[in-house]
C-alpha positions in Angstrom: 0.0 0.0 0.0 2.9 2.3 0.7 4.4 1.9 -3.0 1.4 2.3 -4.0 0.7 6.0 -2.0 4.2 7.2 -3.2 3.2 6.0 -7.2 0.1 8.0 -7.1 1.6 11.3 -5.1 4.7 11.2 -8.0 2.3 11.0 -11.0 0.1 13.4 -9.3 2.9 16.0 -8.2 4.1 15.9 -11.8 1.1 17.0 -13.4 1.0 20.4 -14.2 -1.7 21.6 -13.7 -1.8 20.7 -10.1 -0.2 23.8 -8.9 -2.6 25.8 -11.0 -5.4 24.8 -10.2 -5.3 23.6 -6.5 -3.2 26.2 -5.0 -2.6 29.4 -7.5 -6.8 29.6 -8.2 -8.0 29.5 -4.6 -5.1 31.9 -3.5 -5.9 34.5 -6.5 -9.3 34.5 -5.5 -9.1 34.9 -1.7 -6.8 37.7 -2.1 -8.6 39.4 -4.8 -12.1 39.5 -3.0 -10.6 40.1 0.2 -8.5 43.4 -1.0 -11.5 44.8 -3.0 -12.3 46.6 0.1 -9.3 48.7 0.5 -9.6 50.9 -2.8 -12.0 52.4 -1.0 -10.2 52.6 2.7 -12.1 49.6 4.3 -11.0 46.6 5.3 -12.8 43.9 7.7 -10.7 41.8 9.8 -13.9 39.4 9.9 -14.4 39.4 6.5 -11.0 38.2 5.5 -11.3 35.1 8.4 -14.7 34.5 6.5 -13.5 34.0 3.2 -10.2 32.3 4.3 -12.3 29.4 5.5 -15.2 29.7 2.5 -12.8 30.3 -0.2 -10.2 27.7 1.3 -13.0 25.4 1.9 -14.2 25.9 -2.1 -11.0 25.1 -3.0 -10.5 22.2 -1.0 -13.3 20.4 -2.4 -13.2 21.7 -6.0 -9.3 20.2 -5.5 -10.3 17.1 -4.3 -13.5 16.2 -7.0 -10.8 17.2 -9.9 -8.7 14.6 -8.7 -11.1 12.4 -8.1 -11.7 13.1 -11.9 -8.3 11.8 -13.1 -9.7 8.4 -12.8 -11.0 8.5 -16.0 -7.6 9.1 -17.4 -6.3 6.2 -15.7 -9.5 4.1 -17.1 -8.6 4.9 -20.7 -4.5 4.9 -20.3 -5.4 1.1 -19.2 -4.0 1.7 -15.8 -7.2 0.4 -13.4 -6.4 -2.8 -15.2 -2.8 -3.0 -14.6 -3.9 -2.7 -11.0 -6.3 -5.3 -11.0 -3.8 -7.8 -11.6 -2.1 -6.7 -8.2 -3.1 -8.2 -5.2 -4.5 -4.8 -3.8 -8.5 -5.5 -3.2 -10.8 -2.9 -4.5 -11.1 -1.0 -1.4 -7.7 -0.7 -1.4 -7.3 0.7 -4.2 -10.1 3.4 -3.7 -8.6 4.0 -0.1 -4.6 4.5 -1.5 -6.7 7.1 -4.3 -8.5 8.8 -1.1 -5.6 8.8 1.1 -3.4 10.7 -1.6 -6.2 13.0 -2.4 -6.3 14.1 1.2 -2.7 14.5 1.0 -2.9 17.0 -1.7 -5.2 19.2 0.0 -2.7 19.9 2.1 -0.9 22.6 0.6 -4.2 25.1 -0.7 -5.4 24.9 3.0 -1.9 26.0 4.1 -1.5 28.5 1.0 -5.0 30.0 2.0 -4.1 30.3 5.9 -0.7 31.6 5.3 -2.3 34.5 3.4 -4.5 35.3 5.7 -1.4 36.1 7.8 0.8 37.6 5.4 -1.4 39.9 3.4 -4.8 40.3 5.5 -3.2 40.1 9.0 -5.5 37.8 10.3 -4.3 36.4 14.0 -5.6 33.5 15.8 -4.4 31.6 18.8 -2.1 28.9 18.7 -5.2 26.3 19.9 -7.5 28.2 17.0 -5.1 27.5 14.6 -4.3 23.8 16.0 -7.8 23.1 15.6 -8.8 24.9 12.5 -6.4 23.7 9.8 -6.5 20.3 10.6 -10.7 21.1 10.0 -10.4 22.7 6.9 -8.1 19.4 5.8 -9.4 16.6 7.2 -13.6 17.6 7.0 -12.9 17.5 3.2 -12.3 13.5 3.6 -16.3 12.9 1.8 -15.5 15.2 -1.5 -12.3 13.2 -2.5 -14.4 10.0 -2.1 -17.0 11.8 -3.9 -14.6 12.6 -6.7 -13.1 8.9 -6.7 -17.1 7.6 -7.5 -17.9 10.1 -10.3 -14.3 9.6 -12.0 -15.0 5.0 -11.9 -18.3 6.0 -13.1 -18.7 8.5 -15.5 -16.7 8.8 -19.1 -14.3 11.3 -20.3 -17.5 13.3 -22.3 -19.7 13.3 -18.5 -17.1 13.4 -15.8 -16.5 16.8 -15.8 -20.3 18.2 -16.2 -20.9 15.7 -13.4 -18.0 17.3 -11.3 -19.3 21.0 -12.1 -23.1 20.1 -10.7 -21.4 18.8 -7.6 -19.1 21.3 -6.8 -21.1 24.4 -7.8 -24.1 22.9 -6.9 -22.8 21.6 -3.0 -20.8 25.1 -2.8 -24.0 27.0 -3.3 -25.8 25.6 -1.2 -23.8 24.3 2.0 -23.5 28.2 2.3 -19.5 28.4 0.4 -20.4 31.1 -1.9 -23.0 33.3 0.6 -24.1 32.4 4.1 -27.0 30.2 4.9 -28.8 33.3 6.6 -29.7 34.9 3.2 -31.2 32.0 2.2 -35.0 31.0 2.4 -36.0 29.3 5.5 -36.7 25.8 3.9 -33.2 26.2 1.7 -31.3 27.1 5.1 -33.2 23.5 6.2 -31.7 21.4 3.2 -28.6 23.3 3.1 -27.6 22.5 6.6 -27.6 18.6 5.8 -25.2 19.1 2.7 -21.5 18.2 3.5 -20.0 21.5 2.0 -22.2 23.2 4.8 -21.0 21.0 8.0 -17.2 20.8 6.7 -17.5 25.2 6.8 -19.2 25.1 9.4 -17.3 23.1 11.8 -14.0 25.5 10.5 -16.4 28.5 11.1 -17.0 27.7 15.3 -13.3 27.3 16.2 -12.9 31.5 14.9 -16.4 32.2 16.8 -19.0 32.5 13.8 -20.8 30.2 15.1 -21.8 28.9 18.5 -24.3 26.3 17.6 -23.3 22.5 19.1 -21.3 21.0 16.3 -22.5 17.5 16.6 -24.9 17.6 13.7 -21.8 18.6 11.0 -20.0 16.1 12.6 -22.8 13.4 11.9 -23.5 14.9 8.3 -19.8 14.3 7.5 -19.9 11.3 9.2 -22.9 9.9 7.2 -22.1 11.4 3.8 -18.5 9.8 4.4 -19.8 6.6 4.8 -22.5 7.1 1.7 -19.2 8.3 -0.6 -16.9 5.4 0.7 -19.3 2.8 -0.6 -20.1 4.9 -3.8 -16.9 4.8 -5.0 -16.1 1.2 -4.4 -19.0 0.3 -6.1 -18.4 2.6 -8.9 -14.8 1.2 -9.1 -16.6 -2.0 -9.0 -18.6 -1.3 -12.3 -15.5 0.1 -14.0 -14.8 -3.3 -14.6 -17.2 -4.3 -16.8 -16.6 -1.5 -19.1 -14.4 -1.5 -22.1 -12.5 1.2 -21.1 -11.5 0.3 -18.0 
């Protein structure tokens, strides 16, 4: 499994569009709409810790389904069936794609936070900061799973309008993009149970946004976890039957 972990971070790393895309974007944008303000002399402390977790958070995930997407390239290069000739068990093989995943959303969370520092001067305590970055990395665990499902499942022609209703869709409405307050009562209902909402909102109650008890984004990250896990396996599952995989 190791070998394995270290093959899929090097053809990863190597890619270039992986620098682009998971770190330059999300930092651009951050800084842009968090400097708007100070053309015109005003600045908000708050709003920059806002958007550091929202516009980190979009990241994250939009990070983690794109890779998820490379699967397809794998299923046409031929590689998924290299690797089903290795001992490595299906769930294996979607938990070594997960786990390197979650290793590459490493460096936009720190890119994002560092930022905030640097250029906004945002300052947290040591404990917020303990507790918030390892949030911001870890809560994305269900979108890379997510990601690994739609890239076994769909083609080349459908993964990536499959990957843009997911991630525009889930940012919009787990509250990435505006907060759940300016929605409608019954979309603040649905939007709480999506798993771009509790993975914000979690990050969002370590810097005092929120002081709601956090047990129900840890059970909708929990559950929608657990749904993704067995998604993808099943996907990758499937992908065997096709042609192209």
């Amino acid at each position: 499994m190791r070998g394995y972990l270290r093959l899929e971070l090097r053809r990863t790393l190597r890619t270039p569009g992986f620098v682009i895309f998971t770190v330059a974007m999300p930092l651009v944008m951050y800084l842009v709409f968090t400097n708007l303000g100070t053309v015109t002399g005003r600045h908000s402390r708050d709003a920059a810790l806002y958007a550091m977790i929202s516009v980190g958070g979009f990241g994250a995930v939009g990070a983690l389904l794109n890779y998820g997407a490379s699967v397809v390239a794998d299923r046409t290069s031929g590689w998924l069936r290299h690797l089903r000739l290795t001992p490595l068990s299906p769930l294996r093989v979607v938990l070594g794609k997960g786990l390197t995943g979650m290793l590459l959303a490493v460096p936009p969370v720190l890119a994002l936070c560092l930022a905030a520092v640097l250029v906004n001067h945002v300052r947290l305590g040591g404990g917020q900061w303990c507790a918030l970055v390892p949030l911001m990395w870890l809560g994305a665990t269900p979108f890379v799973l997510l990601g690994l499902g739609l890239g076994y499942l769909c083609t080349a022609q459908t993964v990536q309008p499959a990957n843009f209703v997911c991630y525009f869709g889930m940012s919009l409405l787990g509250g990435l993009w505006l907060p759940l307050q300016t929605f409608p009562a019954w979309l603040r209902r649905l939007g709480r149970l999506t798993p771009t909402h509790g993975y914000a909102d979690m990050a969002l109650r370590v810097v005092g946004f929120n002081s709601d008890p956090a047990g129900l984004d840890a059970a909708v990250l929990g559950a929608w976890s657990l749904a993704f896990a067995a998604f993808a396996v099943w996907a990758y599952r499937r992908s065997a039957a096709r042609k192209d995989a």
